[in-house]
C-alpha positions in Angstrom: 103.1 80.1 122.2 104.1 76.2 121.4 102.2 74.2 118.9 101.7 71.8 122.0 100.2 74.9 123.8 98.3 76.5 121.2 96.4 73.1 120.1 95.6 72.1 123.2 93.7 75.2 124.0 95.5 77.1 126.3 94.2 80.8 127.3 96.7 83.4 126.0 96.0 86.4 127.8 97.6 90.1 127.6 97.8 93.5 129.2 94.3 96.0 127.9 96.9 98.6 127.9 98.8 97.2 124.7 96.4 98.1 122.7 97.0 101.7 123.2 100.6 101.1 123.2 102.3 104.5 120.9 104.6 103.4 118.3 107.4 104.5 120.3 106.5 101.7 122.6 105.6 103.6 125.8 101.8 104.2 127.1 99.5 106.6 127.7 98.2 107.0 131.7 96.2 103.9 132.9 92.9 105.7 133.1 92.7 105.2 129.0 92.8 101.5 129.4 91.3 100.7 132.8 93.1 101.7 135.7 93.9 98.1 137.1 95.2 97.2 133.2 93.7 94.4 133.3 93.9 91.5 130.9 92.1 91.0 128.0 92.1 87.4 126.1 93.1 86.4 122.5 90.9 84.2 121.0 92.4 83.2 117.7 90.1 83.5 114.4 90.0 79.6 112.9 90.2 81.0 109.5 93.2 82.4 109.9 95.6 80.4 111.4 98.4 80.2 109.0 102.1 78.5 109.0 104.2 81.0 107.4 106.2 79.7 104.7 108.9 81.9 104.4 109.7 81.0 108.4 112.8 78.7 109.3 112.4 76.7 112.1 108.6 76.6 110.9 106.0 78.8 112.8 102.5 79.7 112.9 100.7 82.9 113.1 96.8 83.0 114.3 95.3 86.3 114.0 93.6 86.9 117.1 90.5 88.8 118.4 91.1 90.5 121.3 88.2 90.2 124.1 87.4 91.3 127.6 87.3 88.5 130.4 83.5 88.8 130.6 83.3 87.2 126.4 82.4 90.6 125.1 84.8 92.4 122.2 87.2 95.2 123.8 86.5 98.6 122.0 90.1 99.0 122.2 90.2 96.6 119.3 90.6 97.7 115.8 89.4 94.2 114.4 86.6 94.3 117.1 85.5 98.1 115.9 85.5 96.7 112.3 83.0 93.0 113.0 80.9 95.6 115.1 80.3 97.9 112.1 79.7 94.7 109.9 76.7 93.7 112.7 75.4 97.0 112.3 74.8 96.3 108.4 73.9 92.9 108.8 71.2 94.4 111.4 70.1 96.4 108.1 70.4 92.9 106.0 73.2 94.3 104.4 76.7 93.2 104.1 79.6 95.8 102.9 82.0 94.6 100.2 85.6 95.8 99.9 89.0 95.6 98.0 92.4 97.0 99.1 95.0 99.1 96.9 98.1 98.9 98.2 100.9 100.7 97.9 104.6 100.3 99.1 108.3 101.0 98.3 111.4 98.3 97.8 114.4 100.0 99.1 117.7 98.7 99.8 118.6 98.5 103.2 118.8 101.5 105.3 120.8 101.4 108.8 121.2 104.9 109.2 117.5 106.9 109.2 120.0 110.3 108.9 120.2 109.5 105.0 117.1 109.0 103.0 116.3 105.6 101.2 117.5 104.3 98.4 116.5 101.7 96.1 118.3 98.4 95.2 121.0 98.3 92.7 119.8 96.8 90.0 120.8 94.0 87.8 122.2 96.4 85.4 124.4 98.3 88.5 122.8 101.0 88.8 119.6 102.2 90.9 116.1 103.4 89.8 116.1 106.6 89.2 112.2 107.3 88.9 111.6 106.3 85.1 110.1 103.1 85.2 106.6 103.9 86.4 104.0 101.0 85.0 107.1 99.2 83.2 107.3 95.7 82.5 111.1 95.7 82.6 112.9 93.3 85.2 116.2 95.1 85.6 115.5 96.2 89.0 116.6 93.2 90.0 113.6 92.5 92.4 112.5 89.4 90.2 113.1 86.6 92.8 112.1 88.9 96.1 108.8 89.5 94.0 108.4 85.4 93.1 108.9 84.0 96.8 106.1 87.2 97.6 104.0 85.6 95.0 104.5 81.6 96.3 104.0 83.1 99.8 100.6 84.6 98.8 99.6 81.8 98.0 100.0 79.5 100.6 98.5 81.6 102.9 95.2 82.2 100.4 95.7 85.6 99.8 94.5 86.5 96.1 95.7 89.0 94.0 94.3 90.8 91.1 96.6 93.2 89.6 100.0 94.1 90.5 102.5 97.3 89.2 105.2 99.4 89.3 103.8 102.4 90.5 104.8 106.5 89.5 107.4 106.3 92.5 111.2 105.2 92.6 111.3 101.6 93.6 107.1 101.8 94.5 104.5 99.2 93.5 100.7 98.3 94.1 99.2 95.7 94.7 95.3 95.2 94.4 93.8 92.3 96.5 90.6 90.5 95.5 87.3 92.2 96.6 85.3 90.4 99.1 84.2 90.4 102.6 85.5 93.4 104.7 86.9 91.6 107.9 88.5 88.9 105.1 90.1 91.8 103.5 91.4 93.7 106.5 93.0 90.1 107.4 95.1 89.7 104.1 95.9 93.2 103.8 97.7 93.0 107.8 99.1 89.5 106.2 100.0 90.9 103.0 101.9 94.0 104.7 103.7 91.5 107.2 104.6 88.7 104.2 106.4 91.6 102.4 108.4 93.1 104.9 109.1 89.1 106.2 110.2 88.3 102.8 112.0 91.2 102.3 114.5 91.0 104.9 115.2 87.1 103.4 116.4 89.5 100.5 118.0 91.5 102.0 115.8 94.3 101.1 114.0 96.4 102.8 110.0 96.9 102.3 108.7 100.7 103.6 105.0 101.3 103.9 105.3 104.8 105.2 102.8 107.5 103.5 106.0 109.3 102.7 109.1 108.3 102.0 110.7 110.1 99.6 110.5 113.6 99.2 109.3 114.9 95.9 107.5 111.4 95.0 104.4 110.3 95.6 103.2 108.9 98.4 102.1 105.2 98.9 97.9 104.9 99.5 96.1 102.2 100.8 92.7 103.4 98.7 89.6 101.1 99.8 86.9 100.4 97.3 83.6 100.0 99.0 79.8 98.7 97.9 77.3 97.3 99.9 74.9 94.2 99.0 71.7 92.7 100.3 72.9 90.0 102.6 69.7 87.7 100.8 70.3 88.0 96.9 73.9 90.0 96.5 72.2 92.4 94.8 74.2 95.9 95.0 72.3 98.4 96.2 74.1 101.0 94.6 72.4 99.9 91.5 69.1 99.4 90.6 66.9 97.0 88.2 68.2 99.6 85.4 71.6 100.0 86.1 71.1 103.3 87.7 72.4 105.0 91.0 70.1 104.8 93.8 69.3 106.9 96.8 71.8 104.5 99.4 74.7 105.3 96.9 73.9 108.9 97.2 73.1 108.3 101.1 76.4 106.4 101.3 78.9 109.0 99.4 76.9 111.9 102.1 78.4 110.1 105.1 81.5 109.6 103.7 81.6 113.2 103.2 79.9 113.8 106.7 83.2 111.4 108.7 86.0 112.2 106.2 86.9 115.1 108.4 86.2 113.8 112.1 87.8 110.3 110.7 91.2 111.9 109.1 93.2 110.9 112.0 91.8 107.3 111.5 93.0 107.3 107.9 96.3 109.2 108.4 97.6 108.1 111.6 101.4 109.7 111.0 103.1 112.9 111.7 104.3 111.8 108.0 100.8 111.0 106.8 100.2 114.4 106.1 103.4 114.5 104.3 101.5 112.7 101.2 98.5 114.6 102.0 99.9 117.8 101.2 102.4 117.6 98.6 99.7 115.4 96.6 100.5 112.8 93.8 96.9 112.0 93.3 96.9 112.1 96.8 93.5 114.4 97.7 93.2 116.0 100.9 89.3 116.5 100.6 86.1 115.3 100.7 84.7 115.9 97.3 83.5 113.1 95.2 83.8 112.9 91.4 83.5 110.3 88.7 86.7 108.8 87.7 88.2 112.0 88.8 91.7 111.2 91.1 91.7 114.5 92.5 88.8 114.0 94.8 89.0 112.2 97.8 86.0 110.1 97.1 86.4 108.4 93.7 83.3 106.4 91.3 85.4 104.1 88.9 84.3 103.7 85.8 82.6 100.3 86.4 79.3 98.1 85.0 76.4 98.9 87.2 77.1 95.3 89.6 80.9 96.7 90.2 79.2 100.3 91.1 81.4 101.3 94.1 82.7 104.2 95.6 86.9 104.5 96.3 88.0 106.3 99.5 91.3 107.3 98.3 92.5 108.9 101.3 93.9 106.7 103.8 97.5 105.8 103.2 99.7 102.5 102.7 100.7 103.3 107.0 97.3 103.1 108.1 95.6 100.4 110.3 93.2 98.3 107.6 91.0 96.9 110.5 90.6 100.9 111.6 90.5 102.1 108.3 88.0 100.1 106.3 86.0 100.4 109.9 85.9 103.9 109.6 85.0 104.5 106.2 82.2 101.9 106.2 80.9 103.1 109.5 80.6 107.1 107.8 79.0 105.2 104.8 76.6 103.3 107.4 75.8 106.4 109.3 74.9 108.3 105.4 72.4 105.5 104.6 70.8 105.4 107.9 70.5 109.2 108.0 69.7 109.7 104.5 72.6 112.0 104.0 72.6 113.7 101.0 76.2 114.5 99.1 77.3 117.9 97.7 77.2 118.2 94.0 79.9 115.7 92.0 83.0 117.6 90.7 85.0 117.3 87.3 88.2 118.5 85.8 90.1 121.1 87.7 88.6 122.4 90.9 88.8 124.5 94.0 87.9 122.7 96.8 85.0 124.4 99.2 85.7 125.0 102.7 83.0 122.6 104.2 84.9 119.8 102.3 88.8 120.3 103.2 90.3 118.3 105.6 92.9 119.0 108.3 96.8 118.8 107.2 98.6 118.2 110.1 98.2 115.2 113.0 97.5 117.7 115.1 94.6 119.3 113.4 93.3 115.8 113.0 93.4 115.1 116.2 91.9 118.1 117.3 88.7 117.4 114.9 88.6 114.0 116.2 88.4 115.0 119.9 85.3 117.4 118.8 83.6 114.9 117.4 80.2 113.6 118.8 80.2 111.4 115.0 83.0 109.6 115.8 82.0 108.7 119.6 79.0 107.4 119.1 80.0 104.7 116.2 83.0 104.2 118.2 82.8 105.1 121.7 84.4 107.3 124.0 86.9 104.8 125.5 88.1 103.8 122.2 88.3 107.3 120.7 90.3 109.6 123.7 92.7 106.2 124.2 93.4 106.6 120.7 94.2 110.5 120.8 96.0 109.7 124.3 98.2 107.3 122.1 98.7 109.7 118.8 99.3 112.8 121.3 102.1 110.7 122.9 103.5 110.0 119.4 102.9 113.8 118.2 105.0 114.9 121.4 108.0 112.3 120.6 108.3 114.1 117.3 108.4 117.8 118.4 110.8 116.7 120.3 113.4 116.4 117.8 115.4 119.1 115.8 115.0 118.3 112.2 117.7 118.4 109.5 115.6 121.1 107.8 115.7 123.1 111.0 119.7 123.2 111.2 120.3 123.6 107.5 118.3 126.7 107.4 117.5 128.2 110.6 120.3 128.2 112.4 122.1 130.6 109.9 118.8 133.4 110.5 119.4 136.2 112.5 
C-alpha cells in the first residue's frame, strides 16, 4: 500500500482463504475458509508499525490483525488465537509472560536445493567445519552481516539479551527480552524477517528450518513461560517463600495434557520431525525435569521471581503467534483444571508411553484431528483448516522421490 494510502486510512482487505494458504502456495477446498472466500480486513497494530531500515527506496511494514467484516477476530488467525488466549488469563486477572530462544543457521548461498548447505567462507578461506560452538572468534567472517542485524534491532525496538554461536556449523541463538506474549510473538516474526532481509544485503543466506543439516543439531525456538497477577506482578509460580505453588504444578499438568494433541502446532514440517528424532537436546516428550535438557518441559535454574517453565519443543520453523498460543493455552487449561503433572525426572531416563509424542507430520496430525483439547481452546474452523493445509503440504512431499530413495533402493531386488 502507499504511505499516501496507508495514512490516510484506507481499508486494506484480503481473501479469508490466505490464511490457510499451504506453503506450496495452493489451497485447501473453500469449505475450510467459507465457501464464498470472503474477505477479511487488516487492521494494522499502532505499535508496530515500523520503517525498515535495511530497505532501499524506504518502506514500511505494519503488522496487521486480521478481522472479519462484522469487527470480530477471524479464528483463522494465528495472532487472533494468541490475544484470545491472553483474554482468557486476563479473565482470571492473570497475564502470561514469555521470552523467545531462537535459533538459526548462516549459510552461504544455495541456488541448487539438490546439494546441502554450506556455510560462508570465512575470512581465513576456509568454511566452518563444526568446531566453533560458543566461540568468540570472528573468523567466520559474519562480523558486519551480524552488526547491520544488531543496528537493525534496534531501530525497530527489538531487545536482545544474549546472543551465540550455537553447537551447529554456521548456527547461532538468539534470546529476546522477556515480556508480554503478543509483544514477543511480534519481534520474534520481526526478528526472523530482519535476518533473512539482512542476509540477502550480504549475500548470505539465513535458514530457519528445524533441520538443516544432517548429523547437527537442529535449530529450536524454546519459549520460557510464567504467569503474573495482572494487579501486583507477583509470579504465581512462587509464593511469599520462594516456593513452588499449586498453579506451577497445575500449569506444567497441562502442558503435559496438550504437548501431544499440540505437536503439530509446535512442529509444523515434514522436516520438523527431522530434529525431533535425531535429538541434539532436542526432546520428543512431555516429561518435565529441573534443568534437565532432555525433557521436553524444562525448570531453569532461576531465583524464585524468574521461576518459569521452558517448552523446548517447538522449533526455530514454527509459527511464534501459534506457538506461544498453544503452549500458554495447555498451561491455561492445567490451571483452570487443576491438572496435576507426573513425577519430575533426572539424569538418564526412559520415557513412559503416556508422555511420548508423535514423530512424523503425519502422526501429528492424526492426534490433532482426535482432539476434543485442541477444539475447544481453538475451535473447529481453525483446527480442520489447519490440517486441510498441513495434509496438502504432507501430500506435496510424498510426492517426490528422495535422493535416499535412489541411492539405496533402486539397487534392491
Amino acid at each position: 500500500m502507499t504511505a499516501a494510502g496507508f495514512l490516510e486510512g484506507r481499508r486494506l482487505q484480503m481473501a479469508r482463504g490466505v490464511l490457510l494458504q499451504c506453503i506450496m502456495g495452493g489451497y485447501p477446498p473453500a469449505r475450510f475458509y467459507g465457501s464464498d472466500d470472503g474477505d477479511l480486513v487488516l487492521v494494522a497494530d499502532p505499535q508496530q508499525i515500523h520503517r525498515l531500515p535495511w530497505s532501499q527506496p524506504p518502506r514500511a511494514l505494519a503488522i496487521c490483525d486480521a478481522d472479519e467484516l462484522t469487527g470480530e477476530s477471524s479464528r483463522l488467525s494465528t495472532r487472533g488465537q494468541l490475544k484470545a488466549v491472553i483474554a482468557r488469563y486476563a479473565a482470571h486477572g492473570l497475564a502470561p509472560v514469555v521470552a523467545t530462544e531462537l535459533e538459526f543457521f548462516v549459510f552461504a548461498p544455495n541456488p541448487d536445493p539438490a546439494r546441502p548447505f554450506q556455510p560462508p567462507v570465512g575470512l581465513d578461506g576456509r568454511r566452518e567445519d563444526g568446531h566453533s560452538a560458543f566461540s568468540v572468534s570472528s573468523n567466520n567472517g559474519l562480523r558486519p552481516f551480524f552488526n547491520e542485524v544488531y543496528q537493525c534491532m534496534a531501530a525497530l525496538g527489538l531487545p536482545r539479551d544474549t546472543f551465540m554461536h550455537e553447537m551447529g556449523v554456521s548456527q547461532f541463538e538468539i534470546n529476546l527480552l522477556h515480556g508480554d506474549a503478543l509483544l514477543l510473538a511480534d519481534q520474534t516474526f520481526l526478528f526472523k524477517h530482519l535476518l533473512k532481509e539482512v542476509a540477502l544485503k550480504h549475500g548470505l543466506t539465513v535458514v530457519c528450518m528445524a533441520k538443516p543439516l544432517a548429523h547437527t543439531p537442529g535449530s529450536s525456538m524454546h519459549i520460557h513461560q510464567s504467569v503474573v497477577e495482572l494487579d501486583s506482578g507477583r509470579n504465581v509460580f512462587s509464593d511469599a517463600a520462594g516456593e513452588p505453588t499449586a498453579a506451577f504444578r497445575h500449569f506444567i499438568g497441562g502442558q503435559q495434557a496438550g504437548m501431544a494433541d499440540f505437536t503439530a502446532l509446535f512442529a509444523p514440517n515434514v522436516n520438523s520431525y527431522q530434529r525431533l528424532c535425531h535429538p541434539f537436546a532436542s526432546p520428543n516428550n512431555a516429561c518435565w525435569s529441573y534443568d534437565n535438557r532432555s525433557a521436553g518441559l524444562r525448570i531453569p535454574a532461576s531465583s524464585p521471581v524468574a521461576r518459569r517453565v521452558e517448552n523446548r519443543l517447538p522449533g526455530a520453523d514454527a509459527n511464534p503467534y501459534l506457538a506461544i498460543a498453544a503452549s500458554l493455552a495447555a498451561g491455561l487449561h492445567g490451571i483452570e483444571n487443576r491438572l496435576e503433572p507426573s513425577a519430575a525426572i533426572q539424569g538418564e531416563f526412559q520415557v513412559p508411553d503416556n508422555l511420548s509424542l508423535p514423530c512424523t507430520l503425519h502422526a501429528a496430525l492424526e492426534r490433532l484431528k482426535r482432539s476434543p483439547l485442541a477444539k475447544e481452546l481453538f475451535g473447529v474452523e481453525f483446527i480442520e483448516g489447519y490440517i486441510a493445509s498441513k495434509n496438502l503440504e504432507l501430500t506435496s512431499f510424498l510426492d517426490e522421490i528422495t535422493p535416499w530413495e535412489r541411492r539405496v533402493l533402486a539397487a534392491q531386488a
